[in-house]
C-alpha positions as CSV (number, residue, x, y, z in Angstrom):
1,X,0.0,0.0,0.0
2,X,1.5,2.9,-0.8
3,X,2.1,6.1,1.7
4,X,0.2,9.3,2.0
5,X,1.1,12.5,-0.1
6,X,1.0,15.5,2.2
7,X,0.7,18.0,0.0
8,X,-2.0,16.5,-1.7
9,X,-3.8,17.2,1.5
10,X,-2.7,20.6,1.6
11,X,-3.9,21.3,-1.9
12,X,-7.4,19.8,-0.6
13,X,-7.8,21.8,2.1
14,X,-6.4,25.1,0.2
15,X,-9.4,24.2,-2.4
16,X,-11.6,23.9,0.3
17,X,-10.8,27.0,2.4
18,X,-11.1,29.3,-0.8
19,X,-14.4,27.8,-2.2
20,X,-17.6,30.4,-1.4
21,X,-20.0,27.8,-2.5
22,X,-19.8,24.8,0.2
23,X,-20.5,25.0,4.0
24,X,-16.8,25.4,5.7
25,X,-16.7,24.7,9.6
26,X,-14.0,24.8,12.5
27,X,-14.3,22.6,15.3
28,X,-11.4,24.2,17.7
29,X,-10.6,22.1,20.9
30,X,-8.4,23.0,23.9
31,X,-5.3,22.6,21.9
32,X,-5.9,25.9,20.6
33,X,-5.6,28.4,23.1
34,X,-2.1,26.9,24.2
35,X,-0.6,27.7,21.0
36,X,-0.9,31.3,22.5
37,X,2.0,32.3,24.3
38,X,1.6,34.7,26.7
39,X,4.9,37.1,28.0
40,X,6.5,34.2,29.6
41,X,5.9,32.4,26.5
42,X,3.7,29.9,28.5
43,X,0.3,28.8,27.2
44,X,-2.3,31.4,27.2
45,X,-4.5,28.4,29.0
46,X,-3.4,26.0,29.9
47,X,-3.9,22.4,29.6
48,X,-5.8,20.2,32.3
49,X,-3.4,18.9,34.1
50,X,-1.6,22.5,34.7
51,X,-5.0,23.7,36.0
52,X,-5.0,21.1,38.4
53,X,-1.7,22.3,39.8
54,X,-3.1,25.7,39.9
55,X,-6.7,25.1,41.5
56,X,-4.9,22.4,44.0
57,X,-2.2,25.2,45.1
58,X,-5.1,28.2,45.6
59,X,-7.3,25.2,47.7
60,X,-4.8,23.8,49.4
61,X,-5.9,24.9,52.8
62,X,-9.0,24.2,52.4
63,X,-10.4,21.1,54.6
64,X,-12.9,20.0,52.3
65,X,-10.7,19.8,49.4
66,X,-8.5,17.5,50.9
67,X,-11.2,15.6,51.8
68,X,-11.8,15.4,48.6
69,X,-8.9,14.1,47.5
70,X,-9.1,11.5,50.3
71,X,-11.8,9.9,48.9
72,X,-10.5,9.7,45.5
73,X,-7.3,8.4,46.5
74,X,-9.5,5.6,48.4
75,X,-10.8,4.8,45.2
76,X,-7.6,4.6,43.4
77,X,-6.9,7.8,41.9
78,X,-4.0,9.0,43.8
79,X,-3.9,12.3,40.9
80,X,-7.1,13.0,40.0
81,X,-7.3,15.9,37.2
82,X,-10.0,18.7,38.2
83,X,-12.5,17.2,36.1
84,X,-12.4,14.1,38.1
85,X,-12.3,15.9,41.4
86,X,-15.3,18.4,40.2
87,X,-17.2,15.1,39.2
88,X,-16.6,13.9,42.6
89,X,-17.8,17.0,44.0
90,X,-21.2,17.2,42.3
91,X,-22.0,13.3,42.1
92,X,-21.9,13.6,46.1
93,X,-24.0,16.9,45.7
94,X,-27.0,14.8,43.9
95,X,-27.1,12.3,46.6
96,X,-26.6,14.2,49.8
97,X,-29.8,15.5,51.0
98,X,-30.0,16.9,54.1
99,X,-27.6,14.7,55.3
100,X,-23.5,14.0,54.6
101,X,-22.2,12.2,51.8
102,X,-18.5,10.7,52.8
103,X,-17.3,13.5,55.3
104,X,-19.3,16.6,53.6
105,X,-22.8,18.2,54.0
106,X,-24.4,19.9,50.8
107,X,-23.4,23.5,51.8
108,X,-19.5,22.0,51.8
109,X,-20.3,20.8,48.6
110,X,-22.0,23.6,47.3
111,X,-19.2,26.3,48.5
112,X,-16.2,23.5,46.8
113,X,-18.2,23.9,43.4
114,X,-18.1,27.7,43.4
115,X,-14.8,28.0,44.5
116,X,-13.6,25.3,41.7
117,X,-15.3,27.0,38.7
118,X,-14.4,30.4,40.0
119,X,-10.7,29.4,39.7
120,X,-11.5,28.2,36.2
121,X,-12.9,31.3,35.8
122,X,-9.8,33.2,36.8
123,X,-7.4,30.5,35.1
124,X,-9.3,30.6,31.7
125,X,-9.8,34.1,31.4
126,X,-7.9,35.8,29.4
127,X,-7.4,38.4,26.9
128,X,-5.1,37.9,23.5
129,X,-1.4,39.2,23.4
130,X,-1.8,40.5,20.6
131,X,-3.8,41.2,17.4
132,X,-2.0,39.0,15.2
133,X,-2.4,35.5,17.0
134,X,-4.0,32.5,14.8
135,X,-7.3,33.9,15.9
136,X,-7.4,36.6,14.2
137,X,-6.4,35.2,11.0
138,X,-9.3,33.0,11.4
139,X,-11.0,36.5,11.7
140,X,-9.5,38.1,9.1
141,X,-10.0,34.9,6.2
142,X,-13.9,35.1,7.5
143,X,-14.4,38.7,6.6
144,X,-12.4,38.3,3.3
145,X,-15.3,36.5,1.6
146,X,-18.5,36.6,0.2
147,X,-20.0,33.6,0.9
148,X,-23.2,31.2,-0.3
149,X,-22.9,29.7,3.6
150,X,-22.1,31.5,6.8
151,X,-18.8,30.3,8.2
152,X,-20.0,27.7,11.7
153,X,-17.4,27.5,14.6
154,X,-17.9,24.6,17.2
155,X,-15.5,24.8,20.0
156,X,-15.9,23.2,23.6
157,X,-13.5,26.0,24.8
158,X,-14.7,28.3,27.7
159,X,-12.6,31.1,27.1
160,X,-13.5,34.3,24.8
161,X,-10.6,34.5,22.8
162,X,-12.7,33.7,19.6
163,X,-15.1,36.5,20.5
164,X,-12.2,38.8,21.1
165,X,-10.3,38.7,17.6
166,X,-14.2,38.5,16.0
167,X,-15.3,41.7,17.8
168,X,-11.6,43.4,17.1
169,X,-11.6,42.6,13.5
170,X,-15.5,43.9,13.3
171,X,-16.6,40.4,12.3
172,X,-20.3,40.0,12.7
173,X,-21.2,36.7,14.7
174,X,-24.1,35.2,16.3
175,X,-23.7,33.3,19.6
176,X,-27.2,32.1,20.0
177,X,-28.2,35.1,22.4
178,X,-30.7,38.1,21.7
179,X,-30.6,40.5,24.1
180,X,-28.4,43.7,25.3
181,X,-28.5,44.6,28.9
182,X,-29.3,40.6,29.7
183,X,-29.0,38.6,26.7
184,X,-30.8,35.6,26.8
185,X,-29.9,32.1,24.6
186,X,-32.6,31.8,21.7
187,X,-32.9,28.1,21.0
188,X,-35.2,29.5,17.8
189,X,-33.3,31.3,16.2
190,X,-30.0,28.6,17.0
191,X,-32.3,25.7,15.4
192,X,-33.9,28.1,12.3
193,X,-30.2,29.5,11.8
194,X,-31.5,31.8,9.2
195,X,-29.0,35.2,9.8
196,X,-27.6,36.5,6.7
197,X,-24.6,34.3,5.8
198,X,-21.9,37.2,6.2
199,X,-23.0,36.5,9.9
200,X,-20.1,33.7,11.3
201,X,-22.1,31.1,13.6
202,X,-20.2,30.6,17.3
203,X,-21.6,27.7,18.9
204,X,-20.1,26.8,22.4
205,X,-21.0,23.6,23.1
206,X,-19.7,23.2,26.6
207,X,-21.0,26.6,27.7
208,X,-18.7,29.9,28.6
209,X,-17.2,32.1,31.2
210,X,-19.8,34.1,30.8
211,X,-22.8,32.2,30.3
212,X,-24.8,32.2,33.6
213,X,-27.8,30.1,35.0
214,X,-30.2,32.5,36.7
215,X,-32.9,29.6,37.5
216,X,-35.0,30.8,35.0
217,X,-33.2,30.6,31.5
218,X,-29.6,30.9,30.1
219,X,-28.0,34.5,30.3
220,X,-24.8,36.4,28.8
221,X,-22.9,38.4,31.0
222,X,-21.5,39.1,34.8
223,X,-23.8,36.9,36.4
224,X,-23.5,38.2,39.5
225,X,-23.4,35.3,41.5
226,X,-25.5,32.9,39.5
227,X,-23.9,29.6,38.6
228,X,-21.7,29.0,36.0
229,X,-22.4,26.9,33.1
230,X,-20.3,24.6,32.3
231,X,-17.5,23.2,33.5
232,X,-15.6,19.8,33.1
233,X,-17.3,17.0,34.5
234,X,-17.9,13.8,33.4
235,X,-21.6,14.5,34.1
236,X,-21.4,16.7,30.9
237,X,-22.0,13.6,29.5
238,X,-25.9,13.9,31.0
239,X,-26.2,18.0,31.4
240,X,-25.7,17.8,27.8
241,X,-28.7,16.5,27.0
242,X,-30.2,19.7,29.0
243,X,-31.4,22.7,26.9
244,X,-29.0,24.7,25.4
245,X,-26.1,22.0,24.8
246,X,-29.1,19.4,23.1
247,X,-29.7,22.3,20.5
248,X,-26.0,23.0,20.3
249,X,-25.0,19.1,19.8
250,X,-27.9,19.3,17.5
251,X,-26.9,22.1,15.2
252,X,-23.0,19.9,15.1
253,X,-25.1,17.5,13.6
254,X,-27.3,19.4,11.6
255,X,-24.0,21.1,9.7
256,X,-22.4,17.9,9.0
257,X,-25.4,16.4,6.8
258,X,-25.4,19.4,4.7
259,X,-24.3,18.3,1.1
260,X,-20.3,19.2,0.3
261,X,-19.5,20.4,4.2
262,X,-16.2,20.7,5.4
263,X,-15.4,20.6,8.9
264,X,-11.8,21.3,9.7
265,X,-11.0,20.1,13.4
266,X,-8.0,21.4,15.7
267,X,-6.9,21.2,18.8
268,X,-9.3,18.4,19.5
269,X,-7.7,14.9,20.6
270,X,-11.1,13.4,20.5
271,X,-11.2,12.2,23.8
272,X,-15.2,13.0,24.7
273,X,-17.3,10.4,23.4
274,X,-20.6,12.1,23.5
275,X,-18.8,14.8,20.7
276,X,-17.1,11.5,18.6
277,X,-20.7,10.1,18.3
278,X,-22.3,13.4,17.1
279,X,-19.5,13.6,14.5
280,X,-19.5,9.9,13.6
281,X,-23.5,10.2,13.2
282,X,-23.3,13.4,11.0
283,X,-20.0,12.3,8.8
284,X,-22.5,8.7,8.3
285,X,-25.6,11.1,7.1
286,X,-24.1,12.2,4.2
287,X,-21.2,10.9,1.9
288,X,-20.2,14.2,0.5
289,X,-19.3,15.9,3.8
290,X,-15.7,15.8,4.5
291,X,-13.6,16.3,7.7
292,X,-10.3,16.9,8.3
293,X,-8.7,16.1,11.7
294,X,-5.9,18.2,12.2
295,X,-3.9,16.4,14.7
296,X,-0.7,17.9,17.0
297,X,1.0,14.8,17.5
298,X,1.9,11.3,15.7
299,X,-0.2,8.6,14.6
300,X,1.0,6.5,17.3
301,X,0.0,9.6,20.0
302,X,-3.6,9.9,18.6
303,X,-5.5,6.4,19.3
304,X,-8.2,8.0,19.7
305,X,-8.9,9.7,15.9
306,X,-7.0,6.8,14.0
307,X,-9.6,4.6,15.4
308,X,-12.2,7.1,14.2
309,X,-10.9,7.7,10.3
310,X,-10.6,3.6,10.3
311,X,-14.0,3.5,11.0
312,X,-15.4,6.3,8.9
313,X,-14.2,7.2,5.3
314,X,-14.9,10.5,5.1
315,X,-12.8,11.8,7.9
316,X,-9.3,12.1,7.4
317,X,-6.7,12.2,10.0
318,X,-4.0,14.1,9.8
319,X,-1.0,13.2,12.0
320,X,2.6,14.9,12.5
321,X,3.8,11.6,10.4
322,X,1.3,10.4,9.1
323,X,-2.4,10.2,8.3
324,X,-5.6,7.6,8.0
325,X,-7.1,8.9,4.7
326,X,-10.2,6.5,3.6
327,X,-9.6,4.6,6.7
328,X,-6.4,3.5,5.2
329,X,-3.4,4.2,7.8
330,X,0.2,4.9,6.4
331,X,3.0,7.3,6.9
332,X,3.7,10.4,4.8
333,X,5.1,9.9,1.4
334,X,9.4,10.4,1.4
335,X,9.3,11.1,-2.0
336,X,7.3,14.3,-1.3
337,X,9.0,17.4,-2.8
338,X,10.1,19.4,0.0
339,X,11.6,22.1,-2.3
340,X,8.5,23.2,-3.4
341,X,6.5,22.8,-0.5
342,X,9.4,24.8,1.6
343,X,7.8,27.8,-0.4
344,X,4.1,27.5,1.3
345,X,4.5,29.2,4.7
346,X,2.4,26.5,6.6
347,X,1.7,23.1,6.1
348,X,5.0,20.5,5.7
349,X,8.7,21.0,6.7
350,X,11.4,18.5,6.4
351,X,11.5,16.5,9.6
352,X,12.8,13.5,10.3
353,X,15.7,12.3,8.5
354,X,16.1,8.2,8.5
355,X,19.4,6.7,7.2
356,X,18.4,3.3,5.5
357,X,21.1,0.9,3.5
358,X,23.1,4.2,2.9
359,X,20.7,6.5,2.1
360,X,19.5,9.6,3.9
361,X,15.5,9.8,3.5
362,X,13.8,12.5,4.6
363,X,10.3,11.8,6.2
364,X,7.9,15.2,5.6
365,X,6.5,16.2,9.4
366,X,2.6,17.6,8.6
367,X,2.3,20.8,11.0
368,X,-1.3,21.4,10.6
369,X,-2.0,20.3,13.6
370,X,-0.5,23.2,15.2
371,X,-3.2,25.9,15.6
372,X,-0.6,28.6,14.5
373,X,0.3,27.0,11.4
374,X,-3.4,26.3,10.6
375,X,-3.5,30.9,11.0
376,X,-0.8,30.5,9.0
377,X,-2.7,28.5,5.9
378,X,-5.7,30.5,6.6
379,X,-3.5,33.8,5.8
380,X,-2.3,32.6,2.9
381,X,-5.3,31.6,1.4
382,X,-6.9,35.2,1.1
383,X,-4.3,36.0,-1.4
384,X,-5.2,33.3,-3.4
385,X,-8.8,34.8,-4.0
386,X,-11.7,33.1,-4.4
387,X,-12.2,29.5,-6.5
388,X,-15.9,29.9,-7.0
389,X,-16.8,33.2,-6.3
390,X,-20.7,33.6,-5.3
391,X,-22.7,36.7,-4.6
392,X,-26.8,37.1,-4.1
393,X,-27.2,37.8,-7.6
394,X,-26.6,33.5,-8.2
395,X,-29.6,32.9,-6.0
């Protein structure tokens, strides 16, 4: 079987990116953000496991924390991540009552909650470094089109950094909410999706820093004291099927069964099953949608999306070495000419040189996967200009 031409795949997604007439999509996971450096040229946000350093240092004095972390070192987890700590937290909070539920009472509970997700809050908030971040190139390629289909962004990021570069760049957007002095989520208008197609759709799937319950409804704002929707948990798994996330997952679905789609995913290392099935079930509705998983690391680092594209032939993962195109696995191509791809600015760089019987073979490294590079691509592709260009007049 023969190996996998990169820049092939390049050339695919370039055709894609610069066509006005099919549906184009992002799905942006938490890989994103840390390509963002900040002064220190640390992550922007950082990744799970550095929040859990964080939250654990601001809690460490408190009591019911370390209880906490008592109980899930009883039941073998000895370094729980804050998801599985906050999962902890509120499964004990559904069964308490009035009573205690292993060394905690509801208001314990209750008070751990809001000061885990305020830390969140605090961790994940944050504003961009600067205005020329991969962000706002995905900004900037939005506004440089006139388009059949409005541009849909599915990320289950809780940060605003999107909404940032979109707001900077004058980039009109709708987030689901109507509303000014307390914008409220309209599931009509997120399920009609009818806005004018210069209008980039944001859909958060997990919730935001500033989405708020007040009891009553969903809200955009301050909050002021309300509870904070969402935050990881393996219960996501069930609040999802709660309005708004049903209508959100719902809308993920409804995108991919549009004829000729093309959802480009980053950042993502497709490790939440309830978002794999929604994309499995839309990629099965219809044989011309296409998605490209754009992947950090190597084949052999991303189990999870291999076993995905070897399952389903219209996604295509694309690895650091290689890629599962058709759900055929294989390594990039050494006979790819470098030389001419050394004059894109993104996509493949020589990487890792093999010596085999006396002879020095390069093997191409994809960097696509790498949400900067991705800005990168997406820059480049406004000076290419439009393949089919579309205005209202072809209606």
């Amino acid at each position: 079987m023969s190996a996998h031409n990169p820049a092939t795949q390049v050339s695919y997604l370039q055709q894609c990116l610069t066509s006005a007439k099919r549906p184009i999509g992002f799905f942006l996971g938490a890989g994103c953000p840390m390509a963002i450096r900040n002064d220190e040229c640390k992550p922007l946000i950082p990744d799970i496991e550095q929040i859990t350093k964080d939250i654990s240092k601001q809690l460490h004095d408190s009591k019911d924390f370390a209880t906490v972390l008592r109980n899930l070192a009883c039941d073998g987890l000895s370094t729980p991540n804050i998801e599985e700590i906050l999962t902890h937290v509120r499964g004990l909070r559904s069964i308490v009552g009035n009573g205690t539920a292993r060394g905690l009472t509801a208001s314990q509970l209750d008070s751990l909650d809001t000061q885990i997700c305020e830390n969140i809050r605090c961790i994940v908030d944050h504003r961009l470094p600067s205005n020329d971040t991969p962000y706002h190139k995905l900004a900037t390629w939005i506004k440089g089109l006139q388009r059949k289909f409005a541009i849909e962004i599915f990320t289950t990021n809780y940060d605003l950094l999107i909404e940032e570069s979109f707001e900077q760049l004058g980039v009109p957007y709708f987030d689901g909410f109507a509303g000014s002095r307390t914008p409220y989520i309209d599931i009509q208008t997120i399920e009609e999706n009818d806005l004018p197609s210069r209008w980039a759709r944001l859909w958060k799937l997990h919730g935001s820093i500033n989405w708020y319950d007040d009891s009553e409804r969903i809200v955009r704002g301050e909050g002021g004291g309300q509870n904070l929707v969402i935050y990881p948990s393996h219960l996501k798994s069930l609040q999802i099927r709660r309005l708004p996330y049903l209508t959100l997952m719902d809308r993920l679905k409804a995108y991919l069964t549009q004829p000729s789609a093309v959802l480009i995913v980053c950042g993502y290392s497709f490790g939440d099953e309830h978002i794999n099935e929604v994309l499995i079930q839309g990629l099965q509705s219809s044989q011309t949608t296409a998605a490209f998983a754009l992947m950090f690391d190597s084949l052999d680092n991303s189990r999870n999306a291999v076993k995905l594209g070897q399952q389903q032939p219209n996604l295509s993962v694309l690895t650091t070495d290689g890629a599962v195109i058709g759900t055929q696995k294989n390594l990039w191509s050494t006979a790819t000419d470098t030389g001419s791809l050394g004059e894109s600015p993104v996509d493949v760089s020589s990487g890792n040189a093999d010596t085999k019987d006396d002879q020095h073979v390069i093997q191409p490294q994809f960097e696509l996967g790498r949400f900067e590079k991705l800005g990168e691509m997406l820059h480049s592709v406004i000076r290419l200009g439009p393949a089919n260009a579309w205005s209202e007049d072809d209606e």
